[in-house]
N, C-alpha and C positions, 0 to 999 in steps of 0.2 A: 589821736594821732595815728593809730594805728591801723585804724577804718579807712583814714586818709589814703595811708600808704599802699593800702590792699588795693583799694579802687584806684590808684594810679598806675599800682603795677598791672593789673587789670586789664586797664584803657591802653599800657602800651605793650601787652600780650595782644590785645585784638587789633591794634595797628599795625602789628608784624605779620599776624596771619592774612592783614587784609595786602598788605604789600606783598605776601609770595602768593597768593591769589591773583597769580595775572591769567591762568588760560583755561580757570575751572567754569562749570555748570552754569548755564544760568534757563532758571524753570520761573514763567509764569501762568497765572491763571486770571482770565480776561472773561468777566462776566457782563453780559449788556440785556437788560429788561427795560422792555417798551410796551408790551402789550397789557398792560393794567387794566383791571374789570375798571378799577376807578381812578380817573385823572390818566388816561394813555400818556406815550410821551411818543412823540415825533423820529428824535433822535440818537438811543440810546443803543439800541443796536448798532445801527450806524457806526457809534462812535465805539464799542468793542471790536466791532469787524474791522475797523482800519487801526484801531490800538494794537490787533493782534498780526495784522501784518506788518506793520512796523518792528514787532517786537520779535516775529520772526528773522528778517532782516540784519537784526542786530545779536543774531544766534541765540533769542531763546528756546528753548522746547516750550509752548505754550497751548494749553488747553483752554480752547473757546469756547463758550457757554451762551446759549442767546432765549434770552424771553421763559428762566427755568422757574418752574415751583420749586416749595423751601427742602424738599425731598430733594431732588436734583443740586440744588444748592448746596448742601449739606456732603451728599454724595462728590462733588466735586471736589469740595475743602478737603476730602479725606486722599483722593486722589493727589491733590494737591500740596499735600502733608509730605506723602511718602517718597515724590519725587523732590524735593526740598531736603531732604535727609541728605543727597547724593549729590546738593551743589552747591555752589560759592554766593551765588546771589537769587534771590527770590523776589518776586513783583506780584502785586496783585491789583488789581485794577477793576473797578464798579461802577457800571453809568446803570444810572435808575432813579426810582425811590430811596430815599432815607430820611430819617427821624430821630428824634435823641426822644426819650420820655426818661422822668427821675433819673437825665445827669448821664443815662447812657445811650449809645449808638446805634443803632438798626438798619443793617438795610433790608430792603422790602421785596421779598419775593413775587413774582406774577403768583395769577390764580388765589391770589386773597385778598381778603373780605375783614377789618376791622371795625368794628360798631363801635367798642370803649377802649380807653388806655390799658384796662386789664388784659387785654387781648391780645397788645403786641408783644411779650416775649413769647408768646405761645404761637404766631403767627409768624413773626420777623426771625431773624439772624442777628444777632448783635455782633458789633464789630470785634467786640474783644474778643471774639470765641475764635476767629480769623487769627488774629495777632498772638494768641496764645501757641498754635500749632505755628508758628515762623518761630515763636521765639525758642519753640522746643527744638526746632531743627537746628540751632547754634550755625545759621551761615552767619560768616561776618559781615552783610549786607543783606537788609528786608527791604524793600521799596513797597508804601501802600495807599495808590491813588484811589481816591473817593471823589469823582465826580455824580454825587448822589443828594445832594442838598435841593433837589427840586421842591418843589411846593408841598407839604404835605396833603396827601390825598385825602387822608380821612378826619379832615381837621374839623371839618365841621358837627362831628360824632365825639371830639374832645373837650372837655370842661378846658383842660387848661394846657391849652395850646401852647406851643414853642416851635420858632422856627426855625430849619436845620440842624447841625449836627453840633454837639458838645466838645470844646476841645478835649483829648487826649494825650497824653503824656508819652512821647515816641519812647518803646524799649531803648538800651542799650544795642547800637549797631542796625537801627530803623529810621524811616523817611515815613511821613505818616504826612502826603501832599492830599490839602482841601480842595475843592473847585472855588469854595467863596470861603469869608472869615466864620467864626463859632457865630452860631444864631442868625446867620444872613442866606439867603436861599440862592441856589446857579441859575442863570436862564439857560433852557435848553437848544437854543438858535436859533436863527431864520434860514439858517444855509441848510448843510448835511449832515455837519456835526453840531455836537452843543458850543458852545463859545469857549469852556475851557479848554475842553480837549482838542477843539480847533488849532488852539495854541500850540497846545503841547505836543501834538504831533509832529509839526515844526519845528522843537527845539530837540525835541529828542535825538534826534538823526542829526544836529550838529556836531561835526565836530570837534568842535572850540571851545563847550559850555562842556565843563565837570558837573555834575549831578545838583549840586547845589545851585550854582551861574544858571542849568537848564529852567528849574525851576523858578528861582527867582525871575527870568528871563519869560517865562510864561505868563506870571503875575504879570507882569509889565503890559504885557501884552493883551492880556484880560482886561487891567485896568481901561488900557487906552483905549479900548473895543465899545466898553461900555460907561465912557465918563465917571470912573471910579464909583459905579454904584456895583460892583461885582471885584471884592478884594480877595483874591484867593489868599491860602492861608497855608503855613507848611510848620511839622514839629519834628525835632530832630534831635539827637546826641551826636558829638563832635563823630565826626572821622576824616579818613586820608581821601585825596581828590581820586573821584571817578570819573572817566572819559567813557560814557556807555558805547557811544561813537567812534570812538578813535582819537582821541588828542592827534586833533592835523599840525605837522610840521610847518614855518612859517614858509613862504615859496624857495627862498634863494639861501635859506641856510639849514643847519643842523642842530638840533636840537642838542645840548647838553645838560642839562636838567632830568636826574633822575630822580625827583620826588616824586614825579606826581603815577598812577599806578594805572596803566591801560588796557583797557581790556581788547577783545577782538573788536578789529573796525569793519567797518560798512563794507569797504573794499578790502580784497584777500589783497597778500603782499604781491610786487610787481615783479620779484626774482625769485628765485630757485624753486620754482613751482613743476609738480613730478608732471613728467608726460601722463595724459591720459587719452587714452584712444574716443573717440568716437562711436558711437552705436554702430554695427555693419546694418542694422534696419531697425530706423530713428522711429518713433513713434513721436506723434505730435505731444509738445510740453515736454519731451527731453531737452537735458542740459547738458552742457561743453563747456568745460572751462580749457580756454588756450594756455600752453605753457606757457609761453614765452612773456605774457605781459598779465594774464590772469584774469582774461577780459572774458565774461562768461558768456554765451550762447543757449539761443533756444531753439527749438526746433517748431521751423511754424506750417502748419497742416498743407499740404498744395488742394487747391481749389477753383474755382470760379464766384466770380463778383460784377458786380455793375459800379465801374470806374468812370467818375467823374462827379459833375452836375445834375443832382434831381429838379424836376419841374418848384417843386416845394421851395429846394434852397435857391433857385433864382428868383423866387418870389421872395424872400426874406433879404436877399441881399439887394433887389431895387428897392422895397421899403427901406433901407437899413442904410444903404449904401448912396442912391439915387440910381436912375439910370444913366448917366454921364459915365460915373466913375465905373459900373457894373460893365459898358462896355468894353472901357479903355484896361481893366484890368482882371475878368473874370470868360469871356467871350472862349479863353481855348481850354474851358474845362468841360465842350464840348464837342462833340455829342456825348449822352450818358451813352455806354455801351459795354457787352458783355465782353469779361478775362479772364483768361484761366489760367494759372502759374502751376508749376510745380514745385513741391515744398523744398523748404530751404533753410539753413539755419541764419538766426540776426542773431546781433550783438545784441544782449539786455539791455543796453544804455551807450550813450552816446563815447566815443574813445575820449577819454579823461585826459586833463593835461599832465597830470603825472606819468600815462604811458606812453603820450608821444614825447613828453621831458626824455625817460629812458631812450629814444629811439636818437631823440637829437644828440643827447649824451655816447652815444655808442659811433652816433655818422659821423657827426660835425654839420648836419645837413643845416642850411642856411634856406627858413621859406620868402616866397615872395613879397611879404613885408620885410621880413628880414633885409632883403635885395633892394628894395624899392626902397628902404627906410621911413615908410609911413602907410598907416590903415586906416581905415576908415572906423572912426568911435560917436556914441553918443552919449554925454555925461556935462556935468555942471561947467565944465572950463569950452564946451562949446554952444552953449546957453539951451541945452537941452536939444540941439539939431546934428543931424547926420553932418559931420564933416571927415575930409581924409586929412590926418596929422601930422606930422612928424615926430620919428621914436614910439610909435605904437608897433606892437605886433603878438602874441601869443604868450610870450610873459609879461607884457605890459598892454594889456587893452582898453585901458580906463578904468577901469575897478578892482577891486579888491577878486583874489582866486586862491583854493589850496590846489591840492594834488587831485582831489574826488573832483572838482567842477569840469564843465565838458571844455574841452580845448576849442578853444575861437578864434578870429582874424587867419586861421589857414584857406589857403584857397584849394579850387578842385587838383592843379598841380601836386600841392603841399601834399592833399590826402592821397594820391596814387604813388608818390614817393616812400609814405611811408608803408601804403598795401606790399608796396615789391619787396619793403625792406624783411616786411612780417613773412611774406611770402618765402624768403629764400631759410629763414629764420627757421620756421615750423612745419615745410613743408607741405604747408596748406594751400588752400587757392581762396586766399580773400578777394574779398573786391567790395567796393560800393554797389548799393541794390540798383536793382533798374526799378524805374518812375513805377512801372505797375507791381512788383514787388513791396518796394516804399507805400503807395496809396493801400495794397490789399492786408500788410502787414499792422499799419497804421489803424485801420477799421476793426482789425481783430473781431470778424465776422460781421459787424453790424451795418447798419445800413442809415444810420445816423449821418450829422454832418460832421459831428466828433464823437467817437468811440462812446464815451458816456451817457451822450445821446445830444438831444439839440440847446439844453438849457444853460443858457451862462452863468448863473448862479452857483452851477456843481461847478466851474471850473477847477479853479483852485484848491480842489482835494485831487486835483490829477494830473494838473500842469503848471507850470511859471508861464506867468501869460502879461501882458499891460493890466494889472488889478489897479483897481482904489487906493489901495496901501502905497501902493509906488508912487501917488501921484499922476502916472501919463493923463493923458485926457484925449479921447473918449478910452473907458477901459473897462474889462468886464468889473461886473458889481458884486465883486468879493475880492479880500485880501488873500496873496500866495506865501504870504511871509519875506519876498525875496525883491529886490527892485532891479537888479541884476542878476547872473545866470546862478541856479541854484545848484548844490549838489548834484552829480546824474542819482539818478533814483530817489530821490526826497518824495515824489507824491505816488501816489497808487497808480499802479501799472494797467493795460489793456488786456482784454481776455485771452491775448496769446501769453501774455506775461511779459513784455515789454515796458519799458518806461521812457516818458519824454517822447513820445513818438510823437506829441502836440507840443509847444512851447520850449523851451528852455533856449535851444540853440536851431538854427537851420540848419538842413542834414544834406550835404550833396548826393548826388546820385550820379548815377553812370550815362544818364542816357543825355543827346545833344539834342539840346531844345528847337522843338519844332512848333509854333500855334497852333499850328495843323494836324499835329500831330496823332489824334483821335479819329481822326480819319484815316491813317493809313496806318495804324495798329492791326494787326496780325489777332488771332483769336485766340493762341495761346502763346506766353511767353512773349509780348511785346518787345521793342527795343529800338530806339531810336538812334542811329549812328550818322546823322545827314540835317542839315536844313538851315543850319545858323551856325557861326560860332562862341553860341551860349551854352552852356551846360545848365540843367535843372539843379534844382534845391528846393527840399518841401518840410514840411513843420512848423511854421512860426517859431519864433524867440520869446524873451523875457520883454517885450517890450511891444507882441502883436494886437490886436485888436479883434473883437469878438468877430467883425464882417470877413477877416481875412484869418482870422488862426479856425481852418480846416480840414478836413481830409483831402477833399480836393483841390483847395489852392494852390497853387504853380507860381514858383517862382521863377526866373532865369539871370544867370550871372558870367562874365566871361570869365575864363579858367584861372587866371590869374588875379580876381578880384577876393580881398579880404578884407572883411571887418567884423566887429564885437561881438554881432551876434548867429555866427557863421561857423558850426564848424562840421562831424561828419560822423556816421555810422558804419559797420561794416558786417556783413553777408556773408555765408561760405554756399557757394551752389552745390553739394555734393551730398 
């Protein structure tokens, strides 16, 4: 009885410290080996490099480790010990090789060579030697993903084989997440990451999923992926809800529930955010955060590029497209021809509905849906077709939105309403980019047809695009997680540091759409003020298709036109 009452008083000392635990540390260490003398792996780098920018993202200090021998290995655990003493929560995370032999766990260092089962404690890392320095550190939160159940490499050197990883018994105030069940092996994927971690990158940045929901939510997701022949697996001791993300507020009310324990989210808060000045001489990859709404800035190099249509990609889009359509809708993205801009800061991601909420909340401003009392949506109540509705607009676009998703259905009007408002606000000079700003911004140097380069397959580790997963039809041939507009910044950014500058939402621009327009560009600093009354819009949506979501695509919309997957980005030229 008295063992009982220890261990209860115990469990709700650590449920207290984990509830005043809202604004402490949080340290990981993200290991990813691929380069194997035996059995390589495809994707296991891969899948540490975007584990650790995600993990950044969501404020941890995180040390990356890519393709290390057991030396290095070893060396980082210890690194990784000492800053774990100084925080609240701790993550460790393995894509590789690993092994269970007599009952215990390993994972597999590059640069080795095992002949017999005697060899692997003297060659591998056991897992428990990991979990032992977390649980010395007494955070009230360990998180320990093992995405490492691949095939064993040196099985055919083993009398008696076993395959993957032995369950283990989570400490007290630990998450100890499998890629597959005890004794079942992960595949490593056909995309860019492995199939679990595919997932999990996707749930982790939700957020709506508490630690627990994230993970089971991955499972699901695993399962579905691979016809339940890949069941991840998770071990745990009770604790209070984690929001790694942000527990997002539901759209139109207030949360009064204070159980559950939040840590920092994705997005800084929208008010009383301290002035910060500006660089007086920006170096390319500085950051700005605006007071007024918290929307951050980067600073993007000024340069020269070749905007538009390569020989190449008109050739893939008459196969792809035919030549009918290629005429009727790809004809003014040229001629290719030389630009050169001066640098300038963008916005990281698209302006969120949460900080044009605040802007409407402060005007009373009423947009043109608003006016008009209907937008243009596409969703199950108009049988999967473009229609304009009635009672659609910005808080209501046909799907589901928190405060993090990019604000939709504003037209180019809506977005220069709010620039002026921001403008008198912070004394800045926002604006929407102009079309060769947008295209050289978008390229983040490269000379690809999208920033990651030409293949569709990588999509969806970078953008919300029409995938498989959603259903559209034709759609690139990988799932984004999302059918509708996703978080700004859920996939991996462009090498300016941007995100969403492909897919999620279409992003107006300043300039007045001309077809012609490529012809009577200026060689530095373009800008179109003349020739139609349509404004440009470039980036594809959550619903584009691989022929048309590119850098150079061109859209055109009159000023007053909104719908679902429309909304906008903003610039400082200074």
């Amino acid at each position: 009885m008295i063992q009982k009452m220890i261990f209860f008083a115990v469990l709700l000392l650590f449920a207290a410290n984990i509830t005043m635990a809202t604004t402490g540390k949080r340290t990981a260490l993200v290991i990813g080996n691929s380069t194997y003398r035996s059995g390589p792996l495809k994707n296991s780098v891969n899948d540490a490099v975007a584990m650790a920018h995600v993990l950044k993202r969501l404020g941890f200090d995180v040390i990356l480790k890519t393709d290390v021998p057991k030396k290095v290995m070893l060396k980082s655990f210890r690194e990784f010990s000492k800053k774990l003493l100084r925080s609240e929560i701790g993550l460790f995370y393995f894509a590789g090789h690993g092994m269970q032999i007599n009952g215990i766990n390993y994972l597999i260092p590059v640069h080795t060579t095992i002949r017999e089962e005697s060899e692997v404690e003297f060659e591998a890392v056991a897992v428990g030697r990991l979990l032992a320095k977390m649980k010395r550190a007494g955070n009230p939160l360990n998180i320990v993903i093992l995405d490492a159940c691949r095939d064993n490499p040196f099985k055919q050197s083993f009398r008696n084989f076993q395959k993957g990883f032995v369950q283990m018994n989570a400490p007290l105030g630990t998450v100890i997440a499998y890629a597959t069940s005890p004794g079942s092996v992960a595949a490593d994927g056909d995309g860019r990451n492995g199939t679990y971690t595919e997932a999990l990158l996707k749930n982790f940045q939700n957020p709506n999923l508490d630690i627990q929901k994230m993970f089971n939510q991955t499972g699901l997701d695993v399962m579905k992926k691979t016809n339940k022949q890949q069941v991840p697996w998770v071990s745990t001791t009770p604790f209070p809800d984690y929001f790694l993300a942000g527990k997002a507020l539901p759209p139109s009310s207030e949360s009064s529930d204070k159980s559950h324990v939040k840590f920092k989210p994705v997005q800084k808060p929208l008010v009383n955010k301290p002035v910060t000045n500006k660089p007086a001489k920006p170096e390319p990859g500085d950051t700005w955060t605006d007071p007024v709404l918290g929307m951050e800035f980067v600073r993007v190099p000024g340069g020269c590029f070749k905007m538009g249509q390569t020989k190449a990609e008109k050739q893939y889009l008459i196969k792809e497209a035919g030549q009918d359509m290629y005429s009727r809708y790809c004809m003014d993205e040229l001629p290719l021809h030389k630009v050169c801009v001066d640098g300038f800061w963008m916005a990281k991601t698209e302006v969120t509905r949460g900080q044009f909420k605040q802007f409407v909340k402060e005007t009373g401003y009423r947009t043109d849906a608003d006016k008009k009392g209907k937008a243009w949506i596409k969703n199950k109540h108009t049988n999967w077709i473009w229609k304009e509705e009635i009672g659609y607009n910005w808080k209501k676009p046909g799907f589901s939105q928190t405060d993090i998703h990019p604000v939709v259905c504003v037209s180019w009007n809506d977005a220069k309403v709010f620039i002026n408002w921001l403008n008198q606000k912070s004394e800045q000079k926002f604006s929407l980019p102009t079309e060769a700003q947008w295209e050289y911004a978008a390229r983040g140097g490269t000379k690809f047809m999208r920033f990651w380069g030409d293949s569709d397959s990588q999509a969806c580790n970078y953008a919300n695009v029409a995938d498989k997963g959603s259903g559209w039809d034709p759609s690139f041939a990988c799932s984004d997680g999302y059918q509708f507009t996703a978080p700004v910044g859920t996939y991996l950014p462009n090498p300016f540091g941007l995100f969403d500058m492909l897919g999620n939402a279409w992003e107006w621009c300043e300039d007045v759409y001309d077809k012609n327009a490529y012809s009577k560009h200026d060689h530095n600093n373009p800008f179109i003020t003349s020739g139609s009354a349509f404004r440009v819009d470039r980036g594809g949506s959550w619903d584009y298709l691989p022929k048309f979501l590119r850098a150079a695509y061109r859209r055109r919309d009159l000023t007053d036109y909104r719908d679902s997957f429309l909304g906008f980005r903003l610039t400082i030229n200074n």
